[in-house]
C-alpha positions in Angstrom: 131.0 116.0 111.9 129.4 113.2 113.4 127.2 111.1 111.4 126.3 108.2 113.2 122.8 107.5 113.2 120.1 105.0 115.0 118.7 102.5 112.4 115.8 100.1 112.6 115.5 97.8 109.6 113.1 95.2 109.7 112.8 91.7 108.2 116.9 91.5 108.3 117.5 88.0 108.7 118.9 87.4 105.0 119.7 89.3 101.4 119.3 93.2 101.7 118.2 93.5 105.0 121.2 91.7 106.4 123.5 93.0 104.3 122.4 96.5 104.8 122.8 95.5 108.9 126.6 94.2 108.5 127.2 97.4 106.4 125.9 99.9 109.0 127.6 98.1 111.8 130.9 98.5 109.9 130.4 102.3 109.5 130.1 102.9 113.0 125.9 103.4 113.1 123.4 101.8 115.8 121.2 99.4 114.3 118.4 97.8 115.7 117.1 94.8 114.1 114.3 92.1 113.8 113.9 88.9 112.7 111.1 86.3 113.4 114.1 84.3 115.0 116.5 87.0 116.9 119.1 84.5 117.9 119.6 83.8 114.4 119.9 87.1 113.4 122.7 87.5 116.3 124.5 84.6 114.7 124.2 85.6 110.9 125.1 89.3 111.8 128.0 87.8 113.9 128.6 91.1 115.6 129.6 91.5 119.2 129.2 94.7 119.6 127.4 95.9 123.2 125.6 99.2 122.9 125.1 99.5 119.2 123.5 96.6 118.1 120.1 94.8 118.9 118.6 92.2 117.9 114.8 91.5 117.9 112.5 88.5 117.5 109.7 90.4 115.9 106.0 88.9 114.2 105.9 92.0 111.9 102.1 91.0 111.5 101.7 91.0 115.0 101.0 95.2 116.4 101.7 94.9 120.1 104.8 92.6 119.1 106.3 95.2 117.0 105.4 98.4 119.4 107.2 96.9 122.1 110.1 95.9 119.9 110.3 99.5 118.4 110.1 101.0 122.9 113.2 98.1 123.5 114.8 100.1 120.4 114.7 103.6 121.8 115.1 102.0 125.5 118.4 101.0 124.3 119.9 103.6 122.0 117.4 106.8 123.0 115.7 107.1 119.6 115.4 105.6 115.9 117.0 108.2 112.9 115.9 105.6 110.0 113.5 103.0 110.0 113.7 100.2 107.3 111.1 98.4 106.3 111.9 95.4 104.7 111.5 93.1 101.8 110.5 89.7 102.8 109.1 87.0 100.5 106.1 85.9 98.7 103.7 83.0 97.3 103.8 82.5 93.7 101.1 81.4 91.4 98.1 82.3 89.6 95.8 84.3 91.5 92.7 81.6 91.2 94.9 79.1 92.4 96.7 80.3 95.9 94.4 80.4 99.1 92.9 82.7 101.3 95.6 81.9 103.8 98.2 82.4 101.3 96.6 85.6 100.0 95.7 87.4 103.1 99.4 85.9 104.5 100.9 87.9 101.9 99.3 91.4 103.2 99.8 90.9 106.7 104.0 90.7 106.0 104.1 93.1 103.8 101.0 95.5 103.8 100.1 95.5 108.0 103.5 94.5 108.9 105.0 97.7 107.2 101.6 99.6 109.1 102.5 98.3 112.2 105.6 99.5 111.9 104.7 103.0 110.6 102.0 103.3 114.0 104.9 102.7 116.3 107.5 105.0 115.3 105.4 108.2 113.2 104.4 109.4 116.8 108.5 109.3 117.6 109.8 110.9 114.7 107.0 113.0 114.9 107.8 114.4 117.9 111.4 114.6 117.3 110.5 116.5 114.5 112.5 114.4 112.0 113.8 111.1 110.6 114.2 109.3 107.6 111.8 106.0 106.3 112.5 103.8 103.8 110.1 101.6 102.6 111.1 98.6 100.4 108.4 97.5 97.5 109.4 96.1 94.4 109.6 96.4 91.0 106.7 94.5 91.0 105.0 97.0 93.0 105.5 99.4 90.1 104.6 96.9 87.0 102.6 94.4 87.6 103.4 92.5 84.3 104.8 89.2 85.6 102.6 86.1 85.3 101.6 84.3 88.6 103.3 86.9 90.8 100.1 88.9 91.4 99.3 88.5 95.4 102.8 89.7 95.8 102.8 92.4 93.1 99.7 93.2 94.5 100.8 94.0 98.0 103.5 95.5 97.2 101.3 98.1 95.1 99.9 98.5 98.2 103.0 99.2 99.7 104.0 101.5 97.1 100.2 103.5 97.4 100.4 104.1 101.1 104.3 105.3 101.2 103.7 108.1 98.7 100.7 109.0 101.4 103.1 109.0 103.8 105.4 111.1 102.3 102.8 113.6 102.0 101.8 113.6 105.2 105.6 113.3 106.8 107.2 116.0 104.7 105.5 119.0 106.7 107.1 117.6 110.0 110.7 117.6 108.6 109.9 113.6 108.2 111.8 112.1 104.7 110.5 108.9 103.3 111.5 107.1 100.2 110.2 104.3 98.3 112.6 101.8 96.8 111.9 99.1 94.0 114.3 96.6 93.9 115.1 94.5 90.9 116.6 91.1 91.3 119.6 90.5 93.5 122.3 88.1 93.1 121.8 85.9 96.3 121.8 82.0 97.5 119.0 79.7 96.0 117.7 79.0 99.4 116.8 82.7 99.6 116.5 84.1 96.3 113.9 86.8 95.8 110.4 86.8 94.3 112.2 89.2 91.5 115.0 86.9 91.0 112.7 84.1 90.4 110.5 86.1 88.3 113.1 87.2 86.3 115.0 84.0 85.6 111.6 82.4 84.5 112.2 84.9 81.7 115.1 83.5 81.2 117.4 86.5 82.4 120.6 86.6 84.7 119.8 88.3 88.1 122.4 90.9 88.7 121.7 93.4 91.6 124.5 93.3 93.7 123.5 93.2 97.5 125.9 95.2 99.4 125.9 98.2 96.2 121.9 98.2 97.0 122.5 98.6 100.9 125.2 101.2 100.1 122.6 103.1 98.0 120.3 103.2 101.1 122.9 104.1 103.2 123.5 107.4 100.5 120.2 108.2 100.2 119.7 108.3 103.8 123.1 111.0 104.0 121.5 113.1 101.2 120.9 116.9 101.3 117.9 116.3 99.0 116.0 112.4 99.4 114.7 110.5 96.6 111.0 109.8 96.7 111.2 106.9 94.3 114.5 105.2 94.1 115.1 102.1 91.7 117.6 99.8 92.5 118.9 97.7 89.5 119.2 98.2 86.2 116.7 95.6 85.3 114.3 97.5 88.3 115.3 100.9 86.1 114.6 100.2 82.7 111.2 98.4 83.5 110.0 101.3 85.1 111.4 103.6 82.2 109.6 101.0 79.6 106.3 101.1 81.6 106.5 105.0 81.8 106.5 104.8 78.1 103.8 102.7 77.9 101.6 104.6 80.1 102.3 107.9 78.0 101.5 106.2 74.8 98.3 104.8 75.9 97.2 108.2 77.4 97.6 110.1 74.0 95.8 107.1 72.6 93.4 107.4 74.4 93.5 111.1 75.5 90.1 112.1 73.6 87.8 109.1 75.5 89.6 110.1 78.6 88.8 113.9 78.7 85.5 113.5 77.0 83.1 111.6 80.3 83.1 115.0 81.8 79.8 116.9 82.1 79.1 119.5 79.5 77.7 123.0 80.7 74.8 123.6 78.7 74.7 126.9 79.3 78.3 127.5 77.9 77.1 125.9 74.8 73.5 127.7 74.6 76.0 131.6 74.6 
């Protein structure tokens, strides 16, 4: 059976992204792939491989930019199967403190970049009547707890919000999507990950292994039944498990303020 498919994953210039491109190129798949500097990507990929790989210079915030990179996509391999949207980076520091370039920098790479992304190829998969989308938030984007993390937290909540949407939307059209919250990864200083650096300010050693993460993708993407939410990393796992427990403790806490705002029928009461 053959199992090649298209991929386009986006913001795949380092950690997950490029790692996820290497291992797809190894397994025989097409991949299309962007990267604010496309030569660079060539390099760092170091693939010569005509006909199943392409690499973009994208501006993810930038609509026309990324439409006409997502038509030289299916130009070149006749459709997309599974569009990645990636990671990328993010300003740290306390709310009050970062600017309004900083702030609003933040959504357009992660928020409207992963929008742009979604206007160009919905109408493709649509029509094809199937495809799969991953879209990368964070742990962060799941708890928020981390000290002077909050315009990137924040977006990625964002991120997290409007995938969900999505799914609802895509899953009447045959369309999968997942969301996936990474923990930290184990990568090079020069490109370590807001949730590396958010976890080794606690004082923890990042673990997530790159390639088993892109590996997990790749699984998810080849099975019969696709995860909605998918944590990656045990550290990514057993936050989300702690904050669950939170949650359901403060709801029976406060279960009897919660239920009690609605209106009361007065004529129920008056029988």
């Amino acid at each position: 059976m053959n199992t090649e498919k298209i991929w386009l994953v986006t913001d795949a210039s380092s950690g997950l992204g490029l790692v996820l491109v290497k291992m797809l190129l190894d397994q025989g798949h097409k991949v299309a792939a962007t990267s604010p500097d496309g030569d660079a990507l060539l390099e760092a990929v170091g693939a010569k491989l005509e006909g199943r790989f392409l690499p973009l210079t994208v501006d993810l915030a930038d609509e026309r930019n990324v439409r006409r990179a997502v038509d030289a996509a299916v130009a070149a391999f006749g459709a997309i199967d599974v569009v990645v949207n990636g990671a990328g980076q993010g300003p740290q520091g306390p709310i009050d403190s970062l600017s309004d370039a900083q702030l609003r920098g933040t959504f357009d790479t992660h928020v409207f970049g992963v929008l742009n992304v979604l206007r160009a190829v919905m109408p493709r998969l649509r029509a094809q009547r199937g495809g799969h989308v991953f879209n990368i938030s964070s742990i962060m984007g799941f708890d928020g707890g981390h000290a002077e993390w909050g315009a990137y937290s924040a977006a990625k909540f964002a991120v997290s919000g409007l995938t969900e949407s999505l799914a609802a939307e895509a899953a009447p059209l045959g369309i999968r999507v997942s969301l996936v919250y990474p923990g930290a990864m184990r990568a090079g200083t020069h490109d370590a990950s807001p949730e590396s650096a958010a976890r080794g300010s606690q004082g923890r050693d990042p673990g997530g292994d790159p390639a088993k993460a892109a590996r997990a993708l790749i699984n998810a993407a080849q099975a019969q039944y696709a995860p909605l939410h998918l944590f990656l990393g045990r550290d990514s796992f057993d936050q989300a498990r702690s904050k669950i427990h939170t949650v359901q403790q403060e709801l029976a806490r406060w279960r009897e303020i919660s239920v009690s705002i609605g209106f009361v029928d007065e004529r129920r009461l008056a029988a």
